[in-house]
C-alpha positions as CSV (number, residue, x, y, z in Angstrom):
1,X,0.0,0.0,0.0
2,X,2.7,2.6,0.8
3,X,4.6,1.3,-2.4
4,X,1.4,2.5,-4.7
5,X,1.0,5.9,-2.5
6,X,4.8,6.5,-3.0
7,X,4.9,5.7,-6.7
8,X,3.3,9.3,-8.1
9,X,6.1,10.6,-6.3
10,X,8.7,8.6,-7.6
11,X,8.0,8.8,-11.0
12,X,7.4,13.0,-10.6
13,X,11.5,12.0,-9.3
14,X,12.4,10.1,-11.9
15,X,11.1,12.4,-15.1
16,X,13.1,14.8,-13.1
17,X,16.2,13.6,-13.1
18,X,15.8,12.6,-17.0
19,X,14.9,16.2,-17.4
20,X,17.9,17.5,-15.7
21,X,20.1,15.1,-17.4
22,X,19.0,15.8,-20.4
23,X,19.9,19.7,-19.8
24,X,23.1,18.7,-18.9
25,X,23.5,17.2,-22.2
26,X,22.6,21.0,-24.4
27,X,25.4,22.5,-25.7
28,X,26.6,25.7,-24.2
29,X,25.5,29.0,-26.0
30,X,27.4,31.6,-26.1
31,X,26.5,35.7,-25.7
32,X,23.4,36.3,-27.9
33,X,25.1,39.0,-30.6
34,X,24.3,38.6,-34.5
35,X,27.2,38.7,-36.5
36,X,27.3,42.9,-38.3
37,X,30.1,43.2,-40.5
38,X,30.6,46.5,-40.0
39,X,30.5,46.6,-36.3
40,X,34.4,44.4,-36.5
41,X,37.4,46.6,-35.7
42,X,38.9,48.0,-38.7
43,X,42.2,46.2,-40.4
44,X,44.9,47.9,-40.9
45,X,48.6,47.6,-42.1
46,X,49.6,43.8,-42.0
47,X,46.1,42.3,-40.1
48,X,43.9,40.2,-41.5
49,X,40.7,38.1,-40.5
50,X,39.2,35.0,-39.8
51,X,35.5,34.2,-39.4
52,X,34.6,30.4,-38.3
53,X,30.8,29.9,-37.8
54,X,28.4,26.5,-37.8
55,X,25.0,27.2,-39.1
56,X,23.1,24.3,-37.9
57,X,23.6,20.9,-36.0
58,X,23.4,17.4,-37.5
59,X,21.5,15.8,-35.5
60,X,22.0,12.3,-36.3
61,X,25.3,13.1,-35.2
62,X,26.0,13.7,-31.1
63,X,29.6,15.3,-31.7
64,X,30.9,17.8,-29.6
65,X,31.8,21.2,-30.6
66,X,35.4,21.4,-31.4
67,X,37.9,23.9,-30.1
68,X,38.9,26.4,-32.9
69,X,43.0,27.1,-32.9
70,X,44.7,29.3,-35.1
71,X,48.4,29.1,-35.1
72,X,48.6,27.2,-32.0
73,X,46.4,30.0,-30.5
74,X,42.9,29.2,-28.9
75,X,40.5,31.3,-30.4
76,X,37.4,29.6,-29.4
77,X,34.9,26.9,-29.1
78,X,32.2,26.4,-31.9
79,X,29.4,24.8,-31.0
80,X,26.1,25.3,-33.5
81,X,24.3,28.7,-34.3
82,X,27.9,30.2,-33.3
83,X,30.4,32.5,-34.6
84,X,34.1,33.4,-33.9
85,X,36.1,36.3,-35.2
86,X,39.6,36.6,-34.9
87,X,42.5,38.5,-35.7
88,X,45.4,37.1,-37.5
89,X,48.9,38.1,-39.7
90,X,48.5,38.3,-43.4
91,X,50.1,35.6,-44.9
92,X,50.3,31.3,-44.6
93,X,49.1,29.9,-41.7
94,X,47.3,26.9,-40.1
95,X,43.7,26.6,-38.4
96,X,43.1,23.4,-36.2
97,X,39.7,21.9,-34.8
98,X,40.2,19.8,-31.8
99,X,37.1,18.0,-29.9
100,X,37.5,17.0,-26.4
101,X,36.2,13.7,-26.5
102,X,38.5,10.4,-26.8
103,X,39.3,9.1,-30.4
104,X,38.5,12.5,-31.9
105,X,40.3,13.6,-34.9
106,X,41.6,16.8,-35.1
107,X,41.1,18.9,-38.6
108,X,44.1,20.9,-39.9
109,X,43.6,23.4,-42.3
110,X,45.6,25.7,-44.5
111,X,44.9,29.3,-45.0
112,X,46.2,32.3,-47.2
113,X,45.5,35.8,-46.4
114,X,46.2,38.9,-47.6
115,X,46.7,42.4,-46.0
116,X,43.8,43.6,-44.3
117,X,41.4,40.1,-45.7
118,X,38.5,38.5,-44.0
119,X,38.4,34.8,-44.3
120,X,35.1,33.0,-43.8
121,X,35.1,29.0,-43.4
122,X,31.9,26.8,-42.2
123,X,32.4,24.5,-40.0
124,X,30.4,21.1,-40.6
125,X,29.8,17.7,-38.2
126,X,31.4,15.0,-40.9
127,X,31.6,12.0,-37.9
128,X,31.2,12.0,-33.8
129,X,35.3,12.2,-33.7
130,X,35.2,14.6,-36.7
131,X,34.2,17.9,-38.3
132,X,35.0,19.9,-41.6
133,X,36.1,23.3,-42.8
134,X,35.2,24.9,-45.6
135,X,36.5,28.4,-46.8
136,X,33.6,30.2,-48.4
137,X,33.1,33.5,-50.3
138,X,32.4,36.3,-48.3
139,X,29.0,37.1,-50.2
140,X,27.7,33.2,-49.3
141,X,29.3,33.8,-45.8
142,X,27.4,36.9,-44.9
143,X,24.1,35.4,-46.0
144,X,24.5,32.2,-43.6
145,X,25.8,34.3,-41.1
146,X,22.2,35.9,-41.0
147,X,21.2,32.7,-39.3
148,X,23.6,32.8,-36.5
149,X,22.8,34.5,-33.5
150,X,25.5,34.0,-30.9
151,X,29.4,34.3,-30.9
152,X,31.6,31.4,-28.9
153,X,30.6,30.5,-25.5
154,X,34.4,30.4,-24.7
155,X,36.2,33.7,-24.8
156,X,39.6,33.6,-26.0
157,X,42.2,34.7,-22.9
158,X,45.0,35.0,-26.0
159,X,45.7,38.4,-27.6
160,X,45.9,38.8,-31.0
161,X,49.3,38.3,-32.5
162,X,51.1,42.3,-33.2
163,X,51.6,41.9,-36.8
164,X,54.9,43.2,-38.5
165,X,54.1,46.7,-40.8
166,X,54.0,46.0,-44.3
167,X,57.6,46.5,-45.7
168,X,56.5,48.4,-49.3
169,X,59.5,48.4,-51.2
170,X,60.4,51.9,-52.9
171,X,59.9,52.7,-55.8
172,X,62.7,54.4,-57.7
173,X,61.5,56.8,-60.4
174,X,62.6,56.3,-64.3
175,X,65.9,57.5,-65.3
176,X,66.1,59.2,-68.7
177,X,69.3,57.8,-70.4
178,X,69.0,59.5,-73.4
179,X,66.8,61.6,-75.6
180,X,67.4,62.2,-79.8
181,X,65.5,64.5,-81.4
182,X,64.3,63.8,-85.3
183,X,62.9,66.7,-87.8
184,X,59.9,66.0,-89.1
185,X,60.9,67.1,-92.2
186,X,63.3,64.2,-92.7
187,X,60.9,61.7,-92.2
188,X,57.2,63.2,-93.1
189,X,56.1,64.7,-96.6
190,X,54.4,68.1,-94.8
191,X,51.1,67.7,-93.5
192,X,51.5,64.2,-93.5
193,X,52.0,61.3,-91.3
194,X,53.3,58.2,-93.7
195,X,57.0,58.0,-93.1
196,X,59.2,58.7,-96.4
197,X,61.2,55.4,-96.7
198,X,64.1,54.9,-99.3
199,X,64.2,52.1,-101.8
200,X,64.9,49.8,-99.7
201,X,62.2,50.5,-96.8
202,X,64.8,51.8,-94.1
203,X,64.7,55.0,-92.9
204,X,68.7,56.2,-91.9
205,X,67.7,58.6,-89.0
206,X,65.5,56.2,-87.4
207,X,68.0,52.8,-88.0
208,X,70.8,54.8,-86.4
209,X,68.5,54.6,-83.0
210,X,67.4,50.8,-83.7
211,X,71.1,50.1,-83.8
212,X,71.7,51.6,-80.3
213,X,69.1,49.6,-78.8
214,X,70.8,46.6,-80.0
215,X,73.9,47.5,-78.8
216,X,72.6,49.4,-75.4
217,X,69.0,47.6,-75.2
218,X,70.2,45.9,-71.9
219,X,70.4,49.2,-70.2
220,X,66.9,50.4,-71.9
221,X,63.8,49.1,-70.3
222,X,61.2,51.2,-72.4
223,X,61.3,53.8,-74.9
224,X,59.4,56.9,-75.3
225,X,58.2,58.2,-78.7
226,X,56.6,62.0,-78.3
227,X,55.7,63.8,-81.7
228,X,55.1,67.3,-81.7
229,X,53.9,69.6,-84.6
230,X,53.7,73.7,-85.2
231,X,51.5,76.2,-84.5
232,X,49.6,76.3,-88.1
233,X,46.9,75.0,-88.3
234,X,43.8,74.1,-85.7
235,X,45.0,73.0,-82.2
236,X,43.4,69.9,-82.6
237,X,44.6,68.6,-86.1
238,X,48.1,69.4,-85.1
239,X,47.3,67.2,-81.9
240,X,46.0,64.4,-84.2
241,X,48.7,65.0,-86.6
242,X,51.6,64.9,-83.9
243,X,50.1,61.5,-82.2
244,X,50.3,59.6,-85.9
245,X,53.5,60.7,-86.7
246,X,54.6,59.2,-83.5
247,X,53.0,56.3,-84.5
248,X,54.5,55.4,-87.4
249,X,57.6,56.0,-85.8
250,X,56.6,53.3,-82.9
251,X,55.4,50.8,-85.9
252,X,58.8,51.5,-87.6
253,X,61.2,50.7,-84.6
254,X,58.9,47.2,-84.0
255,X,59.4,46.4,-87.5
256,X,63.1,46.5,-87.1
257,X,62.6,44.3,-84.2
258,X,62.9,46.6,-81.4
259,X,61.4,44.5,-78.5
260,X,61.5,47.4,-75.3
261,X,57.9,48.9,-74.6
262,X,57.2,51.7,-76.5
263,X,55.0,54.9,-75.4
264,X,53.7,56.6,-77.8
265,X,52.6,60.4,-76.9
266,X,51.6,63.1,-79.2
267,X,52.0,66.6,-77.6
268,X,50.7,68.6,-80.8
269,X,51.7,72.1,-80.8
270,X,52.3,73.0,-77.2
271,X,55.7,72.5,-76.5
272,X,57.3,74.9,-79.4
273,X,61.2,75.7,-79.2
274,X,60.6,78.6,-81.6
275,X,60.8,82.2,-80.5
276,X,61.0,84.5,-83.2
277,X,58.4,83.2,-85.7
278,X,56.1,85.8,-86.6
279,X,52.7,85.7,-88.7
280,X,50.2,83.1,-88.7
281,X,50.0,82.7,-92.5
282,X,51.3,79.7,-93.8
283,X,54.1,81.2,-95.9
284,X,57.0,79.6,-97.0
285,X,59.1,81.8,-94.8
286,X,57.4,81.0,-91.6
287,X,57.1,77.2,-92.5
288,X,60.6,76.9,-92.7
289,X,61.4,78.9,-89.2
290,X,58.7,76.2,-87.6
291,X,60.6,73.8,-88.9
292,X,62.2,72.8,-85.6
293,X,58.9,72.5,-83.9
294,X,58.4,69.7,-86.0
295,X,59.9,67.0,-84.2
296,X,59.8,63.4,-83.2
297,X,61.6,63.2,-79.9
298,X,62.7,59.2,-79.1
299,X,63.4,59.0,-75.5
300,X,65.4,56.2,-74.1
301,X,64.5,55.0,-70.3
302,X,65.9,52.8,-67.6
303,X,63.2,51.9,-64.6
C-alpha cells in the first residue's frame, strides 16, 4: 500500500532527473550577438581576419563542438548557431579543430591571407570524432551568417598576434638615359604622317637609333616616342597629326625588331622651341622657321 501511495512521487522523481540530465546534455551558447560586418574593428597595415561559424547541427550526429585554434592559439569553441572572429597576420598559416572527446580527430587546415582580408570557413559535423572546414566566399558567408545569432561560448584569454608593418618596397622613379630628337621634315612629306622610306624601306635617322638599342637595349627598359607639330593650323589637327607621326615611328622601330615597350605620346603644338616666328599665314618663310617645332623626340628609359 505505501509502495502505490509513494509511486506518483517517484516517478514525478524520476522524469526529473531525466529532465535535468537531459539539460546537462545541451550545448553551451554563447553571448546572444548577431554577427554585423561592419560593427568588426577595422584592419589595418599587415592584419587580417578570420570568421569560423556552424549554421546548424546534424543531428543524427551527437559530436561535440570542437575547439577552434589558429596558429597554435585558442580562439574559441564552436558549438552550433555560433560564430568566432579573430585576428590574424597576413600571410600562410594553419587553423586546427580539436574536440574533447576520446578518439576525436583533429582537422588541420591551410589558410592564405592577404593584407587587411577576411576569411570565412563553415564549419560542418562530418563524424562523432570529426568535423570539416570549408573556406567560403564572403558574399555566401554573410548570408549564412544571418542565421547565427550568438558568438563562442568560450572567450579567448590570448591576444591577438602584433603583426609586422608591411615592408612596401620603394619605388625608384625612371631614369632618362638618353633623348634624340628627329625633324619632321626628314621623315614626313608636310602635313603628312606616312613616313618617307628609301628604296629599300629603311629610314637612316631612325636605324641609327634601332642600332643603339641593339647594342645598349640591356640598359633600356622602355622607350618613349613624343611627336610634336607647329602652331599652323587648328589646335586639334596638329594634336592628331603629332600623335600619328609618332605612330608610325613606334610601328617603324617594331618592325626593325625593337622589343622594349614603347609609349607613344603626341604633344601637338604645345611645346614649341621657336621664339621668333612671326605671322600666322602659312608662308614659305614661316614654314621653314617652324621647322624645328616639328619633331619626333625618341626617348630612351631605364626603370
Amino acid at each position: 500500500m505505501k509502495i502505490k501511495q509513494q509511486f506518483p512521487t517517484l516517478f514525478l522523481l524520476f522524469f526529473l532527473l531525466i529532465t535535468v540530465s537531459g539539460c546537462s546534455q545541451q550545448e553551451l551558447i554563447g553571448p546572444k550577438k548577431e554577427f554585423q560586418y561592419s560593427e568588426l574593428e577595422p584592419l589595418s597595415g599587415n592584419n587580417a581576419r578570420i570568421v569560423f561559424y556552424r549554421v546548424k547541427k546534424d543531428k543524427k550526429i551527437d559530436a561535440v563542438g570542437p575547439t577552434v585554434m589558429i596558429d597554435n592559439r585558442v580562439v574559441g569553441a564552436l558549438n552550433a548557431y555560433q560564430y568566432i572572429s579573430s585576428n590574424v597576420c597576413s600571410g600562410e598559416g594553419e587553423v586546427e579543430l580539436r574536440q574533447r572527446t576520446e578518439g576525436a580527430q583533429t582537422l588541420s587546415v591551410k589558410y592564405q591571407a592577404a593584407p587587411q582580408e577576411t576569411l570565412y570557413f563553415s564549419v560542418q559535423s562530418v563524424s562523432e570524432n570529426q568535423f570539416e572546414a570549408t573556406q567560403v566566399e564572403e558574399a555566401q558567408a554573410l548570408k549564412d551568417l544571418k542565421k547565427v545569432k550568438h558568438t563562442s561560448y568560450l572567450v579567448s584569454r590570448n591576444k591577438a598576434p602584433v603583426c609586422k608593418p608591411v615592408m612596401v618596397a620603394e619605388k625608384k622613379a625612371p631614369t632618362l638615359l638618353k633623348e634624340s630628337s628627329v625633324s619632321v621634315d626628314a621623315l614626313f612629306r608636310f602635313d603628312s604622317a606616312k613616313l618617307i622610306t628609301s628604296q629599300g624601306g629603311t629610314i637612316s635617322l631612325l636605324d641609327g637609333l634601332v642600332e643603339e638599342l641593339r647594342t645598349e637595349g640591356v640598359l633600356v627598359d622602355s622607350v618613349r616616342i613624343v611627336g610634336h607639330a607647329d602652331r599652323l593650323g587648328s589646335s586639334t589637327y596638329n594634336q592628331a597629326l603629332s600623335e600619328k607621326r609618332a605612330q608610325a615611328v613606334a610601328d617603324y622601330l617594331t618592325s626593325k625588331g625593337v622589343q622594349q615597350n614603347l609609349e607613344v605620346v603626341g604633344m601637338g603644338d604645345k611645346q614649341p622651341v621657336t621664339k621668333n616666328c612671326e605671322g600666322s599665314a602659312a608662308t614659305a618663310e614661316l614654314i621653314k622657321c617652324l621647322q624645328p617645332d616639328r619633331r619626333v623626340s625618341v626617348e630612351f628609359w631605364v626603370n
